[in-house]
PyMOL CGO cylinders between C-alpha atoms (Angstrom):
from pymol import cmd
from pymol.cgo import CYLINDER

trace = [
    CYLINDER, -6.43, 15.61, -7.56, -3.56, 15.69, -10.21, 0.3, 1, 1, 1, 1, 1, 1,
    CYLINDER, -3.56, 15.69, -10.21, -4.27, 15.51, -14.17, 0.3, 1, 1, 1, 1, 1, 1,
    CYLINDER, -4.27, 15.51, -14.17, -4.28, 12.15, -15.13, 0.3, 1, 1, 1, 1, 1, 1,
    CYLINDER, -4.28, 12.15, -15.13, -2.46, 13.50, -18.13, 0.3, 1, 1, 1, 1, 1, 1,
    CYLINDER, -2.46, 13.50, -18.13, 0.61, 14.63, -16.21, 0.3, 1, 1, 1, 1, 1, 1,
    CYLINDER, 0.61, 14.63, -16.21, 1.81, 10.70, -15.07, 0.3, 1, 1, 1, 1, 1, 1,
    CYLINDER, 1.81, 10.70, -15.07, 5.79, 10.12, -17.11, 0.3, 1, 1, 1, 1, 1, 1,
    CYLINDER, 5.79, 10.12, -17.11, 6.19, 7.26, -16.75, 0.3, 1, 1, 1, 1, 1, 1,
    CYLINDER, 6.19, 7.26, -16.75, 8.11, 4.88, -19.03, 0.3, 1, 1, 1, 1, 1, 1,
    CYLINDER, 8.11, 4.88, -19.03, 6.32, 2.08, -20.30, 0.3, 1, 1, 1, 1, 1, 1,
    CYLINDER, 6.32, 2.08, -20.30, 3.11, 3.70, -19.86, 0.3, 1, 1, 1, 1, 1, 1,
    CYLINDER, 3.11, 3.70, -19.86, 1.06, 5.24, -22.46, 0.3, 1, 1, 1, 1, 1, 1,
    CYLINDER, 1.06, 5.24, -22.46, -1.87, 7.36, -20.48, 0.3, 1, 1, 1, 1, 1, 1,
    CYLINDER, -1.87, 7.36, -20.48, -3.28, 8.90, -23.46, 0.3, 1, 1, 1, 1, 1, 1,
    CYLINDER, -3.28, 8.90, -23.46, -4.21, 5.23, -24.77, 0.3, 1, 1, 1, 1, 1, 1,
    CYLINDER, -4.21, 5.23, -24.77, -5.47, 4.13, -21.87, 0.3, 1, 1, 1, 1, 1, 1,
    CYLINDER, -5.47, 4.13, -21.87, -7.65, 7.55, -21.41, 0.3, 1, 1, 1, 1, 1, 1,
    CYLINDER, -7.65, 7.55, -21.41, -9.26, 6.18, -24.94, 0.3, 1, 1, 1, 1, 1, 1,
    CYLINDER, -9.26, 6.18, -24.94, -9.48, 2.90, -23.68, 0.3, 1, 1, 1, 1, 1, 1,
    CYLINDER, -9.48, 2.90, -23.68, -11.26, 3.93, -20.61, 0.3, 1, 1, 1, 1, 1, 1,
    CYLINDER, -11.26, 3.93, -20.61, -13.15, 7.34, -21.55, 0.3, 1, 1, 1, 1, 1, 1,
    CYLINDER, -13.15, 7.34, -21.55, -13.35, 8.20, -18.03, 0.3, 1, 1, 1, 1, 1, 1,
    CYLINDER, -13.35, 8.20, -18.03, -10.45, 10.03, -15.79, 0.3, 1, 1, 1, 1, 1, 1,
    CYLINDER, -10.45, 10.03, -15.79, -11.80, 9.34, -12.42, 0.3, 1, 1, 1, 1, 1, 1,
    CYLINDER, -11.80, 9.34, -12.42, -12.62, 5.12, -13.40, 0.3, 1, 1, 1, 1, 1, 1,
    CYLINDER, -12.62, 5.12, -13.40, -9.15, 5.35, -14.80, 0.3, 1, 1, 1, 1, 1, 1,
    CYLINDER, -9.15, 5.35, -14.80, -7.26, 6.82, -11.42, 0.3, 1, 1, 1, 1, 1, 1,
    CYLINDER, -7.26, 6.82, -11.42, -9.10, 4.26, -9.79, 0.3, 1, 1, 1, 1, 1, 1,
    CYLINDER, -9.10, 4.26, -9.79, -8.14, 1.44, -11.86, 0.3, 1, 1, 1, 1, 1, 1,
    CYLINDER, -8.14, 1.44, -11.86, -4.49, 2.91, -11.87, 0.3, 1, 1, 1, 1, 1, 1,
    CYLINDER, -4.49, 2.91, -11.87, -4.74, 2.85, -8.05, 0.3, 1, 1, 1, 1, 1, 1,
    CYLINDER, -4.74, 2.85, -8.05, -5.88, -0.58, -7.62, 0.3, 1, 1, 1, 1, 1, 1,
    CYLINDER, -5.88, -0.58, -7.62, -3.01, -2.11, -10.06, 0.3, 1, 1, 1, 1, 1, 1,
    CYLINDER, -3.01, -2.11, -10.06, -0.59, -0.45, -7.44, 0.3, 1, 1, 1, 1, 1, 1,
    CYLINDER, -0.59, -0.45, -7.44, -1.88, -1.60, -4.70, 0.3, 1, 1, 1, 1, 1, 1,
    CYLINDER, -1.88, -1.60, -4.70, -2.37, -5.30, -5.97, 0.3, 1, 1, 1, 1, 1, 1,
    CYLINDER, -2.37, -5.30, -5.97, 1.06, -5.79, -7.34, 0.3, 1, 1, 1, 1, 1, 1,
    CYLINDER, 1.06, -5.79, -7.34, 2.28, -7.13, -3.83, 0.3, 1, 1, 1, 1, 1, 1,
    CYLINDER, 2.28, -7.13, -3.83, -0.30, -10.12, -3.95, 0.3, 1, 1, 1, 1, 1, 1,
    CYLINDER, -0.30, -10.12, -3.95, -0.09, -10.34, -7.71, 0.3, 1, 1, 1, 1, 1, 1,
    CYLINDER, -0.09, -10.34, -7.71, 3.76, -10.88, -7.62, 0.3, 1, 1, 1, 1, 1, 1,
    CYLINDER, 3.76, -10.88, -7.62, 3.37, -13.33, -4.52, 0.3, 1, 1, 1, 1, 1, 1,
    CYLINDER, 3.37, -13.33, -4.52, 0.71, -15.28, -6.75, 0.3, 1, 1, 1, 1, 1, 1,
    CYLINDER, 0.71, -15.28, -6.75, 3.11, -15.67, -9.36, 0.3, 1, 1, 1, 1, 1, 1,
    CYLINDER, 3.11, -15.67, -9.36, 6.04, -16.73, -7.88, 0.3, 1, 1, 1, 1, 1, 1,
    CYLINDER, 6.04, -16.73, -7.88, 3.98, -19.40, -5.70, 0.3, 1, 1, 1, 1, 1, 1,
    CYLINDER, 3.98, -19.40, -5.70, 3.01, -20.57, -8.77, 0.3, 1, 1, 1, 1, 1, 1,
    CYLINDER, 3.01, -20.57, -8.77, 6.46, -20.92, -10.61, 0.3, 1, 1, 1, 1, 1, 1,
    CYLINDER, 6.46, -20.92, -10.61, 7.87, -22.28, -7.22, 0.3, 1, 1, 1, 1, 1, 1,
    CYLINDER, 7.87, -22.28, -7.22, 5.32, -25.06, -7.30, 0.3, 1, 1, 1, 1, 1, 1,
    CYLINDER, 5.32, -25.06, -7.30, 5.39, -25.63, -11.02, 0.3, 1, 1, 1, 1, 1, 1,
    CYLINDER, 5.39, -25.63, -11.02, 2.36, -24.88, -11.50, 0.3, 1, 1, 1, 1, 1, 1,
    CYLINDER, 2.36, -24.88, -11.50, 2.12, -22.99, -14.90, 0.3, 1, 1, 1, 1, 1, 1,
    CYLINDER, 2.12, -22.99, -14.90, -1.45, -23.44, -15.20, 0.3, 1, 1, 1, 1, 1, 1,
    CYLINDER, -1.45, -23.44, -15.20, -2.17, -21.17, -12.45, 0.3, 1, 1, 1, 1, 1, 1,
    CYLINDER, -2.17, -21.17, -12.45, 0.94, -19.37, -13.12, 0.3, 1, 1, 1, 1, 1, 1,
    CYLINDER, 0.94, -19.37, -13.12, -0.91, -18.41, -16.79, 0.3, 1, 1, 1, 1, 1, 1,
    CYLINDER, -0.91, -18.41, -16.79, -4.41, -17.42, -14.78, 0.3, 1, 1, 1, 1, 1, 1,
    CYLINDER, -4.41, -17.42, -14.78, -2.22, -14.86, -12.48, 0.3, 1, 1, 1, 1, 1, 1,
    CYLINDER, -2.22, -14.86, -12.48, 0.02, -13.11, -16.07, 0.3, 1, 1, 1, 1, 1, 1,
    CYLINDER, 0.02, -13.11, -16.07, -3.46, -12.76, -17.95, 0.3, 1, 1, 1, 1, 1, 1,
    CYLINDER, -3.46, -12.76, -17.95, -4.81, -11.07, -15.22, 0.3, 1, 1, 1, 1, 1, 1,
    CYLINDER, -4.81, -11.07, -15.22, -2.01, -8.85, -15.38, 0.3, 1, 1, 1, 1, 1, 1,
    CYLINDER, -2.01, -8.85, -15.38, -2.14, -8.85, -19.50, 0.3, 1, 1, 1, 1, 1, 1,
    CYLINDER, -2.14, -8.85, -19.50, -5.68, -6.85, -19.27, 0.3, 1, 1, 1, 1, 1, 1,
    CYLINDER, -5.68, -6.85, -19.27, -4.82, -4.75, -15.76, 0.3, 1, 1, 1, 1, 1, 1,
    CYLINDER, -4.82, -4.75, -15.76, -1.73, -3.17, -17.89, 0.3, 1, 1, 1, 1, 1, 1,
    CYLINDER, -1.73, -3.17, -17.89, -3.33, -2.23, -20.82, 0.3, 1, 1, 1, 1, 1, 1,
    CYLINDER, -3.33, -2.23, -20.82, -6.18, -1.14, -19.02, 0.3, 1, 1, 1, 1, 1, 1,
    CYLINDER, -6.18, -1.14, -19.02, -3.65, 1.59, -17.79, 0.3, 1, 1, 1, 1, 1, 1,
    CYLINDER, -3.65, 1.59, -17.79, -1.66, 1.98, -20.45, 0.3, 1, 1, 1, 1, 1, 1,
    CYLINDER, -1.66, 1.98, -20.45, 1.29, 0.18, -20.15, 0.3, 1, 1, 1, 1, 1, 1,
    CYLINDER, 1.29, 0.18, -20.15, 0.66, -1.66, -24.03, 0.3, 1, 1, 1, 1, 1, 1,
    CYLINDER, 0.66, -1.66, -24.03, 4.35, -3.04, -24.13, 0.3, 1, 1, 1, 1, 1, 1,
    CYLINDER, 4.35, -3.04, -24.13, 4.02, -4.81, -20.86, 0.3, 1, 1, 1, 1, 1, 1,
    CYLINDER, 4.02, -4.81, -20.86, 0.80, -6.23, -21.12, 0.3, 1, 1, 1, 1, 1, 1,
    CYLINDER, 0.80, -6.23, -21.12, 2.02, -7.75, -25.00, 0.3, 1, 1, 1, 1, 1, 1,
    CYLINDER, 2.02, -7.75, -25.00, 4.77, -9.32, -22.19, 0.3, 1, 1, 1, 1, 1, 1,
    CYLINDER, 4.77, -9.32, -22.19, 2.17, -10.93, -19.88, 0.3, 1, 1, 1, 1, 1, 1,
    CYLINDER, 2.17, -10.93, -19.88, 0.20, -11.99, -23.31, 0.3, 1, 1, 1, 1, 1, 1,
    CYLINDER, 0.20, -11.99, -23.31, 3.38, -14.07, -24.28, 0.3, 1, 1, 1, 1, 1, 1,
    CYLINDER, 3.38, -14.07, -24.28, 4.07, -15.38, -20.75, 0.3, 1, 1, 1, 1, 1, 1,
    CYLINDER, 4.07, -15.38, -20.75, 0.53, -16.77, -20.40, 0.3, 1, 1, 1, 1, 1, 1,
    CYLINDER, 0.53, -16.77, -20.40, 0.75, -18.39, -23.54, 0.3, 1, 1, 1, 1, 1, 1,
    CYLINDER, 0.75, -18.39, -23.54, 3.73, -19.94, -22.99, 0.3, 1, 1, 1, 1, 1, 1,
    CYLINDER, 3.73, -19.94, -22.99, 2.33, -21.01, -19.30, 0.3, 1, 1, 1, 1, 1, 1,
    CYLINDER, 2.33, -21.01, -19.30, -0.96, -22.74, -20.87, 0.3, 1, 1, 1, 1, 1, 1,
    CYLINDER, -0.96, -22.74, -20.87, 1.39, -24.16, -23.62, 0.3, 1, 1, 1, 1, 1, 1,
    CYLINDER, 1.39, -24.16, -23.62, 3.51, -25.79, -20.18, 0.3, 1, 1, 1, 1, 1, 1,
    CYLINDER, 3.51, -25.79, -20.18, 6.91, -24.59, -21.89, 0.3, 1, 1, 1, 1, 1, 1,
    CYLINDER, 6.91, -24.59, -21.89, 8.41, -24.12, -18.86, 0.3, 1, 1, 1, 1, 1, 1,
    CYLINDER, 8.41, -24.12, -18.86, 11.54, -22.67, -20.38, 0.3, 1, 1, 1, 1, 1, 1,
    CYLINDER, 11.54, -22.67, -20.38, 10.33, -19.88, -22.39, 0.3, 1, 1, 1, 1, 1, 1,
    CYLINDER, 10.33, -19.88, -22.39, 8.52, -18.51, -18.77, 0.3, 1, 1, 1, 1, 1, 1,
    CYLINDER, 8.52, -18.51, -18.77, 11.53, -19.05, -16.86, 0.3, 1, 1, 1, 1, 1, 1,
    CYLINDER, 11.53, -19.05, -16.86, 13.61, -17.02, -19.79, 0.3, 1, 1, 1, 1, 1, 1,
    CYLINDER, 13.61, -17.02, -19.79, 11.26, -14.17, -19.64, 0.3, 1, 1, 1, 1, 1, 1,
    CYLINDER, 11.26, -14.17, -19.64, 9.74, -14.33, -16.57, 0.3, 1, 1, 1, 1, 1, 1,
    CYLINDER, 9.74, -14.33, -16.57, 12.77, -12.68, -14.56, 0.3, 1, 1, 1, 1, 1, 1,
    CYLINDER, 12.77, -12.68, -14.56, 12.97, -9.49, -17.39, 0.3, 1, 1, 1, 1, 1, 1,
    CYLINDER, 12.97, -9.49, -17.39, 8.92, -8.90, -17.27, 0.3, 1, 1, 1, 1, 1, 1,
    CYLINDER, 8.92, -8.90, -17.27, 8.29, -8.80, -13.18, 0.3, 1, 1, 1, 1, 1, 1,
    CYLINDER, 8.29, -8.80, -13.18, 11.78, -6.33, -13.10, 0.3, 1, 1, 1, 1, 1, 1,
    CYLINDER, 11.78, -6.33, -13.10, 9.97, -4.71, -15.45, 0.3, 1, 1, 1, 1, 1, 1,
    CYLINDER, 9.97, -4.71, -15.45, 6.64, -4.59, -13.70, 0.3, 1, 1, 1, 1, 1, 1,
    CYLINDER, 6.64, -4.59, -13.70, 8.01, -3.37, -10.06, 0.3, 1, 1, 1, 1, 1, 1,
    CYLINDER, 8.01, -3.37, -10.06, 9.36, -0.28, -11.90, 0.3, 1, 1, 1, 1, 1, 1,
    CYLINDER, 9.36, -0.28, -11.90, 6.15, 0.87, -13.69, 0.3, 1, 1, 1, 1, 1, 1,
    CYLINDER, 6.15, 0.87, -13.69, 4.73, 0.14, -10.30, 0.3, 1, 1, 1, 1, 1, 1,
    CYLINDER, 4.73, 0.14, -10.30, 7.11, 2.53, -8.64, 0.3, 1, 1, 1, 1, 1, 1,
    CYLINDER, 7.11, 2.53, -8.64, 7.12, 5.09, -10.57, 0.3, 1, 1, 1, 1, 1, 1,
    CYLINDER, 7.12, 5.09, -10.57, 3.40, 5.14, -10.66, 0.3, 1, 1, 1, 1, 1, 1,
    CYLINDER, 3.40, 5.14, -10.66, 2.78, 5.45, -6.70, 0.3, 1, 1, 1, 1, 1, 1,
    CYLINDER, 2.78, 5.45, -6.70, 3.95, 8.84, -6.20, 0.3, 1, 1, 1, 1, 1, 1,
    CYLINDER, 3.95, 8.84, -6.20, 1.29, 9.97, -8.64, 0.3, 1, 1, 1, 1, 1, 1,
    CYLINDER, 1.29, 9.97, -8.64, -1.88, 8.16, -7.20, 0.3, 1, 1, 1, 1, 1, 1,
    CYLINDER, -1.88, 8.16, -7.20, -4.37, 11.01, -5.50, 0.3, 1, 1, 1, 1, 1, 1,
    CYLINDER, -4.37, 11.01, -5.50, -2.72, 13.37, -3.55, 0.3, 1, 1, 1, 1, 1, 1,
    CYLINDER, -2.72, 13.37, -3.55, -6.02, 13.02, -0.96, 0.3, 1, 1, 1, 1, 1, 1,
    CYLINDER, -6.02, 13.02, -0.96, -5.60, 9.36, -0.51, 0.3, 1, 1, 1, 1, 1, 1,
    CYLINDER, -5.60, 9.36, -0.51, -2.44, 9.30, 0.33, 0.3, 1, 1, 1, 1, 1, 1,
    CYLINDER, -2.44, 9.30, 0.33, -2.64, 12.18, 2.65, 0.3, 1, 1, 1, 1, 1, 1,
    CYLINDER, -2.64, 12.18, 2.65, -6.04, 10.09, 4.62, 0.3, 1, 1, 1, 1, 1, 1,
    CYLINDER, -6.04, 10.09, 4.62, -3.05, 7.35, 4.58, 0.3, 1, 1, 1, 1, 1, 1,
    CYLINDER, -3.05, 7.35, 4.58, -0.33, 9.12, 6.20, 0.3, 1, 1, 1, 1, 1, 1,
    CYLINDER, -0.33, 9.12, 6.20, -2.29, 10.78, 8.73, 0.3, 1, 1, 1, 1, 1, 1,
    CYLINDER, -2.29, 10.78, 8.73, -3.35, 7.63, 10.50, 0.3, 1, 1, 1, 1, 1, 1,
    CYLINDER, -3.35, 7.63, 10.50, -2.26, 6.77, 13.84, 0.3, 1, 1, 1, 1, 1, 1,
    CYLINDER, -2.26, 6.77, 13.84, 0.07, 4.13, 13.92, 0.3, 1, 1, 1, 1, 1, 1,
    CYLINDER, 0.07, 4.13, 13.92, 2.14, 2.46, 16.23, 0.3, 1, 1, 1, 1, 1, 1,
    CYLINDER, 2.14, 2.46, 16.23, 5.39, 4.06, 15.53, 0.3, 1, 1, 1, 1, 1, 1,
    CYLINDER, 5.39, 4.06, 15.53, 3.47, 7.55, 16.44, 0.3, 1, 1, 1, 1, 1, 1,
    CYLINDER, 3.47, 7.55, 16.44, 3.11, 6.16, 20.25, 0.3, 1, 1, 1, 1, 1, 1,
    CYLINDER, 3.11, 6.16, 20.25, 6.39, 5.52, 20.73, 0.3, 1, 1, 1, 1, 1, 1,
    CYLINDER, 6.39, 5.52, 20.73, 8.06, 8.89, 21.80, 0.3, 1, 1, 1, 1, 1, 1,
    CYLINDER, 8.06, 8.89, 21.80, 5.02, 8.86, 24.49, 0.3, 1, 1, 1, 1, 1, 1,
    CYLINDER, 5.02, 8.86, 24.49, 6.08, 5.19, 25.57, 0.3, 1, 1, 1, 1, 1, 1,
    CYLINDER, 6.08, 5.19, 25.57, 9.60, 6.85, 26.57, 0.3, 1, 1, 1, 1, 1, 1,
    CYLINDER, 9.60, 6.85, 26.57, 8.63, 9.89, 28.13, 0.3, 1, 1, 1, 1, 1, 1,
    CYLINDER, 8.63, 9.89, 28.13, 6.26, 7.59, 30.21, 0.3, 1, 1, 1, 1, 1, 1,
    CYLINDER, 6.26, 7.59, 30.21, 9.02, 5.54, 31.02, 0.3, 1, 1, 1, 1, 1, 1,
    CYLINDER, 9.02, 5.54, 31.02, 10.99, 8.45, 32.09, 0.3, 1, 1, 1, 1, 1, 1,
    CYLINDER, 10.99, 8.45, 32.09, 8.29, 10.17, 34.22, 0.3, 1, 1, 1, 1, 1, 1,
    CYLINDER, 8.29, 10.17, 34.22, 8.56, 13.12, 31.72, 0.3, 1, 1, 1, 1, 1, 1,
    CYLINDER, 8.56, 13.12, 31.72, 5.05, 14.90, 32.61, 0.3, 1, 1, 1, 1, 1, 1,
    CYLINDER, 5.05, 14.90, 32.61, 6.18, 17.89, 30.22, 0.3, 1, 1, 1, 1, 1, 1,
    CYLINDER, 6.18, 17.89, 30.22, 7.58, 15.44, 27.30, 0.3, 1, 1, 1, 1, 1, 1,
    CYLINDER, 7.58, 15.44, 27.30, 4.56, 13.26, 27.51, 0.3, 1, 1, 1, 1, 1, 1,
    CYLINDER, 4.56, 13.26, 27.51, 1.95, 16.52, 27.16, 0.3, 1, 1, 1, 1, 1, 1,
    CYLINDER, 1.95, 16.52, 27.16, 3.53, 17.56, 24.41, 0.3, 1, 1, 1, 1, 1, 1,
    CYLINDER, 3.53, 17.56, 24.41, 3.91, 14.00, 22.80, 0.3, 1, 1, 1, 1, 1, 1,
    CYLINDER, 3.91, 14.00, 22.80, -0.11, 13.85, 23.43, 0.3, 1, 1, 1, 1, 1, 1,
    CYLINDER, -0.11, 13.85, 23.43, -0.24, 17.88, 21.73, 0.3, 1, 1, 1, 1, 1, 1,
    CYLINDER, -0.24, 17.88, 21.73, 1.46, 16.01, 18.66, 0.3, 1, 1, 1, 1, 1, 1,
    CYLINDER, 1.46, 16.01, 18.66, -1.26, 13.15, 18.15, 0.3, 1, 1, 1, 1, 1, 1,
    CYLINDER, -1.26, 13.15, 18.15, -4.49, 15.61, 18.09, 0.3, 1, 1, 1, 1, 1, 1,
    CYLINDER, -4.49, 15.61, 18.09, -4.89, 16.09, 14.50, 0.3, 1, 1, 1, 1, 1, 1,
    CYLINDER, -4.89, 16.09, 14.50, -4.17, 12.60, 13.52, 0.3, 1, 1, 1, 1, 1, 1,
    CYLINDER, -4.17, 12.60, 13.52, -6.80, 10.06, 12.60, 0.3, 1, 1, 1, 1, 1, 1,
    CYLINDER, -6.80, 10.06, 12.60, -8.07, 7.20, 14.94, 0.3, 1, 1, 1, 1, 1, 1,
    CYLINDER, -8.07, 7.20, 14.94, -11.18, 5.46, 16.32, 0.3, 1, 1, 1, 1, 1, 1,
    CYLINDER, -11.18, 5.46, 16.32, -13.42, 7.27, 19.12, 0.3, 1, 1, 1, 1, 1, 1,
    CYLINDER, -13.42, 7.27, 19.12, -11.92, 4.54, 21.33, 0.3, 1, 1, 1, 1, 1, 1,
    CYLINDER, -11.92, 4.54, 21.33, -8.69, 5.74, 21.02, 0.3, 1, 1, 1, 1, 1, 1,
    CYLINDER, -8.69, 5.74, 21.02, -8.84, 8.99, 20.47, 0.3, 1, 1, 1, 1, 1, 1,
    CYLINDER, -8.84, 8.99, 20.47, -10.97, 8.89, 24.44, 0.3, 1, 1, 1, 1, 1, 1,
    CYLINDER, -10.97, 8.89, 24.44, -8.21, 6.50, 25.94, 0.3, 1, 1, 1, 1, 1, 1,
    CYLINDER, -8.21, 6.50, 25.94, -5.49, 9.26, 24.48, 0.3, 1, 1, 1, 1, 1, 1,
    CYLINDER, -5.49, 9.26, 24.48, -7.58, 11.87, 26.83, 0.3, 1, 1, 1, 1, 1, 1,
    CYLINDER, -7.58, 11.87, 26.83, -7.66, 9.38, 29.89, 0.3, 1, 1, 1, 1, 1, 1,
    CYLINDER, -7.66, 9.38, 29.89, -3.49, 9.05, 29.59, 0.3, 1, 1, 1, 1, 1, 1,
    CYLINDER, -3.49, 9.05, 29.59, -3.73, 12.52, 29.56, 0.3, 1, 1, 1, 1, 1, 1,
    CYLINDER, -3.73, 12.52, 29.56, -5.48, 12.89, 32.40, 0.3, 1, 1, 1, 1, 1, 1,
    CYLINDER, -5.48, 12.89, 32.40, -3.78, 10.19, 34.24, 0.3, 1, 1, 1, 1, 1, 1,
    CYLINDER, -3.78, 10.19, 34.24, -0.06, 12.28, 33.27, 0.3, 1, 1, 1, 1, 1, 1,
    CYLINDER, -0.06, 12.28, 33.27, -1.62, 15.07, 34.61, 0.3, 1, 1, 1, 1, 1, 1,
    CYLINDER, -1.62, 15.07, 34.61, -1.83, 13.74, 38.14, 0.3, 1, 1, 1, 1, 1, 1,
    CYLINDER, -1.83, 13.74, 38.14, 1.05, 11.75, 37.76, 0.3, 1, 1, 1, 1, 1, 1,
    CYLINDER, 1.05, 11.75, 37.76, -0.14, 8.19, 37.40, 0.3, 1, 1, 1, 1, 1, 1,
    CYLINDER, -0.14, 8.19, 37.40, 2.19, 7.38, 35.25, 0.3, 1, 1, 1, 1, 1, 1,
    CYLINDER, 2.19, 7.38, 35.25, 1.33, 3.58, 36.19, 0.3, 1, 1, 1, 1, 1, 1,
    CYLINDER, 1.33, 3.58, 36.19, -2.07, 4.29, 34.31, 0.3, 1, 1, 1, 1, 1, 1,
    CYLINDER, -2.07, 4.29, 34.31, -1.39, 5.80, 31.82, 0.3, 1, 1, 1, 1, 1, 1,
    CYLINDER, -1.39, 5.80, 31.82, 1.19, 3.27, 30.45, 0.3, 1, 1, 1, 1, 1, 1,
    CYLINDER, 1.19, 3.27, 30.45, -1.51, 0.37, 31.10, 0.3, 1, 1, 1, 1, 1, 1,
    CYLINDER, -1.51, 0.37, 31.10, -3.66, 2.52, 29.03, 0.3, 1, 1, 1, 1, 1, 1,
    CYLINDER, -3.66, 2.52, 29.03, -1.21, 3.10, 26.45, 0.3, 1, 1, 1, 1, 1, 1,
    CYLINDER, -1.21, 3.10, 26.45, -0.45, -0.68, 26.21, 0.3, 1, 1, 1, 1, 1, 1,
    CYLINDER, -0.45, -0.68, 26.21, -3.98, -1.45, 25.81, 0.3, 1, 1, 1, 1, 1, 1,
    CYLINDER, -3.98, -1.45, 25.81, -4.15, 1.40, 22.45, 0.3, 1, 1, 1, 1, 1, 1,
    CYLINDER, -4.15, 1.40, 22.45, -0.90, -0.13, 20.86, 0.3, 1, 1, 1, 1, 1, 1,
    CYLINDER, -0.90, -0.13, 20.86, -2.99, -3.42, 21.24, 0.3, 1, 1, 1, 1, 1, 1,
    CYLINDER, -2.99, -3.42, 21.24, -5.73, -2.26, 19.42, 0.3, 1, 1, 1, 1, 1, 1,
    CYLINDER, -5.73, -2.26, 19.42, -3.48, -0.06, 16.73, 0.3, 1, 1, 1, 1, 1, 1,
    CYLINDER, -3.48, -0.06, 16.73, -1.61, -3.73, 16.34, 0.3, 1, 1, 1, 1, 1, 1,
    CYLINDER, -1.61, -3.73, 16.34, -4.51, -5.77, 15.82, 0.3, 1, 1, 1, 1, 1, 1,
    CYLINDER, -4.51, -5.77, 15.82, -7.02, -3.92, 14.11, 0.3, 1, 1, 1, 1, 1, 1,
    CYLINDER, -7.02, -3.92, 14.11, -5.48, -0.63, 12.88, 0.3, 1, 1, 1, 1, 1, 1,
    CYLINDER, -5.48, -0.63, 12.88, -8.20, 1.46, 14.13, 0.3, 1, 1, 1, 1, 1, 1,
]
cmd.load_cgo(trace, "trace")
């Protein structure tokens, strides 16, 4: 795991929130969850201004006034304070004046500070199986490539998946190897069904 200490990035003031926090690992974990709730939180806040609703609208930028200084990022957070105040006040025009500035301002603290979230969960990410993994296998099965789909099949062994799939992987195999290619693509379909729907 990287130092906390080493994240640059501007806007965001680590060694306050290390004070604030007193604890590296809560802190990583807290820095963590901000990035991977600012999809929902900036979905929840522009429902909110597209329905008018500035009472929820405040709820959503005060949740995002304590998650930023939390981490550190002081000058931001003072932004959401303002926004919610002007949302429970219902002056429309002050949020729609600043509103723009502070969420343009919030996606690029929250892209600069992906790259330096734990180097071991983001390495459990990317070695999932996912769909777009199958497909070089879905063409050489198409083309009857017995070769092309073994070594599509050597390329998958390390990666992470359920028992499930990881045993219907070794049945395509076995089917390639005595060329039923007509099984092994119905088996296939029926592991990018379960990859689509559950992810596992």
């Amino acid at each position: 795991m990287r130092n906390i200490r080493d994240i640059s990035v501007k806007g965001i003031e680590i060694g306050e929130a290390i004070k604030l926090v007193d604890d590296e690992e809560v802190l990583w974990a807290m820095i963590q969850t901000y990035c991977e709730d600012g999809e929902n939180k900036l979905k929840a806040i522009e429902e909110a201004l597209d329905n008018g609703d500035l009472e929820s609208y405040a709820v959503h930028v005060h949740a995002l006034k304590s998650s930023s200084r939390a981490i550190g990022a002081i000058r931001l957070s003072e932004r959401f304070r303002e926004l919610e105040l002007a949302g429970k006040r219902g002056d429309a025009i002050y949020v729609k004046g600043g509103n723009e500035a502070t969420i343009k301002e919030y996606k690029r603290i929250l892209s600069e500070l992906r790259p330096y979230l734990p180097e071991a969960d983001k390495s459990a990410e990317s070695n999932a199986l996912a769909v777009e993994d199958l497909k070089p296998l879905a063409g050489a099965l198409k083309g009857r490539d017995t070769a092309g789909c073994l070594k599509c099949l050597d390329s998958l062994k390390d990666r992470e998946c359920s028992s499930f799939i990881s045993g219907s992987l070794e049945d395509i195999r076995a089917s390639i190897e005595i060329k039923d290619f007509e099984d092994a693509e119905a088996l296939l379909e029926d592991v990018l069904l379960t990859l689509e729907v559950s992810g596992l």
